[in-house]
BAGU-611731 format. One record per residue (C-alpha): x, y negated, z negated. Coordinates in steps of 0.02 Angstrom, whole numbers, padded with zeros to 5 digits, always signed. Last residue first. Layout:
BEGIN
XYZ
...
! end
This chain:
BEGIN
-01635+00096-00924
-01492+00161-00868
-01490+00215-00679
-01470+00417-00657
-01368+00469-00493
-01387+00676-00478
-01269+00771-00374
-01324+00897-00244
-01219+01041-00181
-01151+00993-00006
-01237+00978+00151
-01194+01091+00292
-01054+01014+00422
-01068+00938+00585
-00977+00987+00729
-00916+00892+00876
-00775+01008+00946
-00576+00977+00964
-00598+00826+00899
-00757+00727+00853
-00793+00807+00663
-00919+00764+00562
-00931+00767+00377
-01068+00797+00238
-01135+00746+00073
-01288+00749-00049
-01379+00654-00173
-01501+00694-00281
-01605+00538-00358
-01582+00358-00444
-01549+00214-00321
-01726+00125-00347
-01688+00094-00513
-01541-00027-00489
-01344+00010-00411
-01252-00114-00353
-01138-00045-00208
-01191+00159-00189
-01007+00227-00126
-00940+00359-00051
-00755+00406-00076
-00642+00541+00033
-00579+00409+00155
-00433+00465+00266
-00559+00476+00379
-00713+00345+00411
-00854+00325+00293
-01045+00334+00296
-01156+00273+00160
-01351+00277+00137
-01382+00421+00268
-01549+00475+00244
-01616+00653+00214
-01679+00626+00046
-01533+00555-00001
-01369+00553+00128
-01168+00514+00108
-01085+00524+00288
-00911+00573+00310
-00807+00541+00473
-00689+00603+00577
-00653+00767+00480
-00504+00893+00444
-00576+01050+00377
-00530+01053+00170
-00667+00940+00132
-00690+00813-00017
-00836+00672-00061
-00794+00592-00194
-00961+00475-00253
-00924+00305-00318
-01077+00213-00417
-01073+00029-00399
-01125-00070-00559
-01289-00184-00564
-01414-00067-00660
-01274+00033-00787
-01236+00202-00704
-01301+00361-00826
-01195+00458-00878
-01000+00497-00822
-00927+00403-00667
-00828+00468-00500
-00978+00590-00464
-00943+00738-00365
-00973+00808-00214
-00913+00985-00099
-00898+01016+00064
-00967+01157+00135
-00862+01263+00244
-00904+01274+00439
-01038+01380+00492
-00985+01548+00565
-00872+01612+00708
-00682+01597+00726
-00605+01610+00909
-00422+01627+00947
-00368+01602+01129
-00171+01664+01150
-00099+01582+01275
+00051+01632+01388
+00208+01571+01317
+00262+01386+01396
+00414+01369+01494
+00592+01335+01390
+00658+01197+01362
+00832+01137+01426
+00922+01005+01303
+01071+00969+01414
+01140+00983+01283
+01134+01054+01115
+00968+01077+01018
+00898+01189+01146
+00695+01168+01169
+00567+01281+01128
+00403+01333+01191
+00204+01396+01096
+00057+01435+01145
-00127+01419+01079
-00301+01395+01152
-00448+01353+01035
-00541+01404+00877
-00472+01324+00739
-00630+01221+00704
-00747+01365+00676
-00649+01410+00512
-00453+01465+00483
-00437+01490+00272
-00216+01458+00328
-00153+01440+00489
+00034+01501+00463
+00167+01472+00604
+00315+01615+00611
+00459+01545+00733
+00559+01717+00782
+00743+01701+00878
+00839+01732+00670
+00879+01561+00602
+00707+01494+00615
+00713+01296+00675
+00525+01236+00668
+00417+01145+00720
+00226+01146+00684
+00042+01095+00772
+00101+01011+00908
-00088+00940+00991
-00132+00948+01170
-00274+00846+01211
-00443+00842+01322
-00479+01012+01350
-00400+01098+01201
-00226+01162+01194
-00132+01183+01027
+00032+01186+01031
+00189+01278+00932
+00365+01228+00947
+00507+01292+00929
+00681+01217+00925
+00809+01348+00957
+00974+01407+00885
+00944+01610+00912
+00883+01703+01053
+00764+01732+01168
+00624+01666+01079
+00498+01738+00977
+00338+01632+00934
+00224+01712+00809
+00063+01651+00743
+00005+01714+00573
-00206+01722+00527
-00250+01687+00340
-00445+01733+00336
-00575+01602+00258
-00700+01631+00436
-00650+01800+00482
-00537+01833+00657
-00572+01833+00822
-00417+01866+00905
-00369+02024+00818
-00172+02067+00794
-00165+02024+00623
-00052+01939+00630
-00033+01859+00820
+00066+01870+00955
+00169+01726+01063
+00332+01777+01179
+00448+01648+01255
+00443+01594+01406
+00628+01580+01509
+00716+01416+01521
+00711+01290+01654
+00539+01206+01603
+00595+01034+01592
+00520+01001+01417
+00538+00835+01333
+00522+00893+01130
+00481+00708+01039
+00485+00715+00871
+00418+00577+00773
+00503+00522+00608
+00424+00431+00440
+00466+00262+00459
+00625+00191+00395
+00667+00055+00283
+00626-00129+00313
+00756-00245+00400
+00825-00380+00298
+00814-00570+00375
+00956-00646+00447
+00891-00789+00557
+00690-00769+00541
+00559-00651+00583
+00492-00565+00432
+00575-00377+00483
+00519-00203+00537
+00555+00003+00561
+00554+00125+00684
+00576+00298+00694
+00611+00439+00823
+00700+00599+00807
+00734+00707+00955
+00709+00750+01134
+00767+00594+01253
+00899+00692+01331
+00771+00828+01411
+00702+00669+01521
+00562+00534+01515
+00524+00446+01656
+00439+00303+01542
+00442+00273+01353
+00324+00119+01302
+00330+00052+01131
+00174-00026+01045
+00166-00153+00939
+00077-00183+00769
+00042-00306+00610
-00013-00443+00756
-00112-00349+00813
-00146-00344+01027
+00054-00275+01052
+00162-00214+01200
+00329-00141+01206
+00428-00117+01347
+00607-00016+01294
+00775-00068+01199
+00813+00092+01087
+00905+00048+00937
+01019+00207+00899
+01021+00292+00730
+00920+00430+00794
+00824+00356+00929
+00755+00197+00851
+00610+00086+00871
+00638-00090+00813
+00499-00220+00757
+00494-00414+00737
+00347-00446+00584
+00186-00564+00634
+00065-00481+00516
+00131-00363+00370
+00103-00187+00318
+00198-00140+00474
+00101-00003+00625
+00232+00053+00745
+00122+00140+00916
+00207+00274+01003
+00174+00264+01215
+00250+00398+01291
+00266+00455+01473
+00308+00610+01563
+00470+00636+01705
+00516+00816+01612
+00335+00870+01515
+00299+00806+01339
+00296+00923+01168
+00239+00782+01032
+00283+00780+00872
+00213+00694+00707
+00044+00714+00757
-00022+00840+00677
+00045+00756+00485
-00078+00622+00520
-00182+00530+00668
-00077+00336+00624
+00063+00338+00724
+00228+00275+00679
+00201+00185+00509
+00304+00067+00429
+00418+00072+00281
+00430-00036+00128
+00553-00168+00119
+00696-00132+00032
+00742-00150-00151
+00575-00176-00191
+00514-00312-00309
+00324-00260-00352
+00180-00363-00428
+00063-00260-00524
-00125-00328-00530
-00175-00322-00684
-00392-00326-00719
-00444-00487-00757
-00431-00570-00931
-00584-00612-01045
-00622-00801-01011
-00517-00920-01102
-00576-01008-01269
-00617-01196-01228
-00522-01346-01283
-00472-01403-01118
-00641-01366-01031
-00718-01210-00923
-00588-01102-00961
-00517-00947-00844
-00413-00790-00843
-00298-00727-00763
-00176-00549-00757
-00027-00511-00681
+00106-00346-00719
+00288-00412-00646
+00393-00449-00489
+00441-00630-00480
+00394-00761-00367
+00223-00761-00360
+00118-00924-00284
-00026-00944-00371
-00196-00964-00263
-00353-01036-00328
-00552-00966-00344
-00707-01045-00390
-00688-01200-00306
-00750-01390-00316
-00634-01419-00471
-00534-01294-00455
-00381-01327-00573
-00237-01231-00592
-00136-01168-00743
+00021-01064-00739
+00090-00952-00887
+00249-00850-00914
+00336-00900-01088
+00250-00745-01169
+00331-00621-01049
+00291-00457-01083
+00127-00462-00951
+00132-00604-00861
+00003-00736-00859
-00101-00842-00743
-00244-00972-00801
-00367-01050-00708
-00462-01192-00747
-00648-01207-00693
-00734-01303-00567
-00864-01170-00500
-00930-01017-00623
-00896-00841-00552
-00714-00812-00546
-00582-00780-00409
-00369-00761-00437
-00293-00765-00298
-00123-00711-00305
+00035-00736-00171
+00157-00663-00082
+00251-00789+00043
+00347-00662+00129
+00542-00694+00210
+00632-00634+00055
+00525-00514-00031
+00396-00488-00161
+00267-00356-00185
+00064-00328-00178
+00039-00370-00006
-00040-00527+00099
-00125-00588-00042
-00113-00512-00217
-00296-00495-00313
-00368-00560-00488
-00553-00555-00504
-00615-00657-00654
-00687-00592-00825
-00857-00629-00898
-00843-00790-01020
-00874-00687-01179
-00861-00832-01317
-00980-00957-01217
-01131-00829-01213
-01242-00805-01087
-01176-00668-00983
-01219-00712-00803
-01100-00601-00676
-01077-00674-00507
-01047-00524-00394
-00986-00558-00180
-01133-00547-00063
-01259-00419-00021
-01244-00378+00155
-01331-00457+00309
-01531-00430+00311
-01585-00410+00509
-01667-00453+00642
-01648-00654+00611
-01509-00669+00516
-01584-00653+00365
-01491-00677+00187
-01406-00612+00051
-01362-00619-00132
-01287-00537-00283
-01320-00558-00459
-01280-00481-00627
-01352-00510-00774
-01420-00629-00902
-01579-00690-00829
-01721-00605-00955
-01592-00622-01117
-01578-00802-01108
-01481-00915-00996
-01543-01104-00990
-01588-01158-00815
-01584-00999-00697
-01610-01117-00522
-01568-01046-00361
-01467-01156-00250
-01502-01128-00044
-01339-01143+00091
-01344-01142+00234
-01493-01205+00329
-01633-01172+00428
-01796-01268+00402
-01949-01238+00311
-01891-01109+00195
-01941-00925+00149
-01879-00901-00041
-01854-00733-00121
-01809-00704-00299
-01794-00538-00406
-01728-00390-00301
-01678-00279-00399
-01476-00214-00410
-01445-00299-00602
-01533-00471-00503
-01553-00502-00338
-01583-00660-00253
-01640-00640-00060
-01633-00806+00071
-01721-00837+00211
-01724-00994+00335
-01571-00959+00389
-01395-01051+00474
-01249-00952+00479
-01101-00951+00360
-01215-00932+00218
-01207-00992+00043
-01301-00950-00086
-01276-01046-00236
-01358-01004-00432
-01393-01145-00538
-01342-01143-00752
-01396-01261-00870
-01360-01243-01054
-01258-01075-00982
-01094-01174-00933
-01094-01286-01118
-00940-01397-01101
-00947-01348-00926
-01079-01449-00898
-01216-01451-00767
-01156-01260-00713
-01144-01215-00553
-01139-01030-00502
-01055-00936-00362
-01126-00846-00213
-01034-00812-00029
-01152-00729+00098
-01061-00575+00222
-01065-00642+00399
-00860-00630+00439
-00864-00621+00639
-00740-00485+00696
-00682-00459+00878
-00574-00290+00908
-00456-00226+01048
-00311-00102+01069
-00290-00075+01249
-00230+00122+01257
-00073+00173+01336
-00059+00332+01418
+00018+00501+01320
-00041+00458+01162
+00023+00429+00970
-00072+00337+00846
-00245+00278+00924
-00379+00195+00819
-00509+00106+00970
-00553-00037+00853
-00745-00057+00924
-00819-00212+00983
-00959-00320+00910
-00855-00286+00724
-00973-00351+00593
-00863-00424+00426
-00978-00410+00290
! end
């Protein structure tokens, strides 16, 4: 479990820059099995924890129950659990942890124990930095197992030439290099003339004809504009898939050369000072391996940037239907009329600590019409709305006066529902889906009251990580929200987690 003992402040696009800082220290327990011989891996099979701090305690558990504890004289790193022959009461699957003094860290990686030479359980195949090929990268696959000091084999899908071996012989996992695009799988064998391992999941390998794009910003569809006063600042933040890539924000299809600033490697930031009507329009950016002649990656999803100067008249904001507290689930329509015709309008929330653009649009009549569709408690705030013209000098236009909408009643319930069918097999993770139509910060996944998982938006899945016994119940789910208001949600309807057996 990596333990972050400083927060990642997530920012996309702001007004004032934002020091983007985070220290990680990985203390999740790595286990793995030795075997005495390979020629016969479950004659005599041991169990290793290993920690990456030093403990006196370590936890072995077995199909999601605990099942061995030791307490040991002296701290150390690393303690070997002895299974002996496998027979049916220790084939399973196993996880450990241990204490770090206040605390139990997280269960470590799965070692599954089958018992039997002709089902060798499958590896864990995964691609390392990204899942495609390009010039410049060094892509890669890592393919993991459970037993140490085995052979590893790599195939292709389609292509019955295609295979790679590599030995670990004081590892459970290798790396192959990938060259070429194509479905992977691997496999293992603990001697020469030993039958492989049932294959690992594929893992597709991707040849793109350009690299893929990079985000600017990172708060969602809301935040692809921004309305900014005459002499304002930017700061808009290019996020690669990639560590240590050059990056290029463009105006248009002109390179802009402004400060930039970066704490991630996969990221910088671009500063945009004094800003004036000119600088309204389409922004992306875009990234390349650093190198002579390297290909540049495509396009970023624009940002438009409306600078506002504040020459032109206000324009005129009313709403349909005309009531200002509307129903909780109702459709209310915002209207923005203009002076005239060929304008850029914009409308904007306003809330105490942010302003948020909330739609563009380009009407061909002088009338913008914004929708805000099943409106709840969390679209009450301030709106207005402004334009820009779209041929120079770019004047905008004032702000309208606001209109301040307020929705009572509880926010909608979201609703759960099991990502499995049955009952969950003791050892397996059970995935949850957790799904809200209000936009959330976070979603928390409770039983009995408690909160047993907790996830951060975009995520819609909670999940129970190796289920036993003790996991079966109701479960229900809710989200938070941290912007405009903090609000918390009614539970959803429950869902029921049986265990098998």
């Amino acid at each position: 479990m990596s333990l972050p003992v400083a927060f990642l402040l997530l920012c996309g696009l702001f007004l004032s820059p934002v020091a983007e800082a985070a220290t990680y220290f990985e203390t999740r327990p790595d286990l793995w099995a030795d075997a005495k011989s390979l020629l016969e891996p479950w004659a005599n099979l041991t169990l290793t924890c290993r920690a990456p701090l030093p403990t006196v305690d370590f936890h072995l558990f077995k199909d999601g129950v605990l099942w061995k504890q030791v307490n040991l004289d002296a701290p150390t790193t690393e303690h070997q659990f002895l299974l002996g022959a496998v027979t049916g009461d220790t084939r399973g699957l196993y996880r450990c942890r241990y204490n770090m003094g206040s605390t139990w860290t997280q269960l470590s990686n799965l070692v599954e124990v089958t018992g039997a030479a002709e089902t060798l359980p499958p590896p864990q195949l995964s691609s390392k930095p990204v899942s495609w090929i390009a010039r410049g990268l060094n892509t890669v696959l890592l393919c993991r197992g459970g037993l140490r000091g085995v052979t590893f084999l790599l195939r292709r899908k389609g292509d019955d030439q295609f295979l790679e071996l590599a030995e670990a012989p004081n590892d459970v996992e290798v790396t192959f290099p990938v060259h070429q695009a194509g479905n992977y799988t691997c496999s293992y064998q603990t001697h020469a003339t030993g039958t492989p391992s049932e294959p690992s999941a594929t893992v597709i390998i991707e040849e793109p004809a350009v690299l893929p794009p990079p985000k600017l910003g990172d708060r969602g569809e809301s935040d692809m504009a921004m309305v900014l006063p005459l002499g304002g600042r930017a700061s808009i933040r290019c996020v690669a898939p990639l560590d240590g890539m050059e990056f290029q924000l463009r105006h248009g299809n002109k390179e802009l050369l402004v400060p930039r600033w970066s704490t991630y490697p996969d990221r910088t930031v671009f500063e945009m000072k004094e800003l004036a009507p000119k600088d309204s329009g389409l922004y992306t950016c875009r990234y390349r391996p650093l190198g002579e002649h390297m290909p540049w990656s495509a396009d970023s999803e624009p940002v438009e940037l409306l600078v506002i100067d504040e020459t032109l008249p206000a324009p005129e904001l009313s709403a349909e239907p005309a009531t200002l507290r509307p129903a909780p689930g109702a459709l209310v329509q915002l209207r923005c009329r203009a002076p005239r015709t060929g304008l850029r309008i914009a409308l904007v929330r306003e809330d105490a600590e942010r302003r948020q653009v909330l739609g563009l649009q380009s009407p061909a009549d002088a009338e913008a019409r914004f929708e805000l569709h099943d409106v709840s408690r969390m679209d009450s705030s301030n709106y207005s709305c402004v334009y820009v013209d779209t041929a120079a000098p770019f004047a905008g236009s004032a702000p309208s006066a606001r209109l301040e909408l307020r929705v009572d009643g509880p926010l909608p319930r979201p609703q759960l529902r099991p990502l499995w069918s049955g009952a969950v097999s003791p050892g397996h993770d059970a995935v949850l889906r957790c799904e809200s139509h209000v936009p959330y910060f976070t979603l928390e996944l409770l039983r009995a009251g408690e909160v047993v998982d907790t996830k951060v938006h975009p995520s819609t899945d909670l999940e129970l990580t190796y289920v036993g016994p003790q996991h079966a119940g109701n479960y229900t789910c809710r989200y938070r929200t941290r912007w405009p208001m903090s609000f918390v949600s009614e539970l959803s309807d429950p869902v029921e987690l049986q265990v098998a057996g």
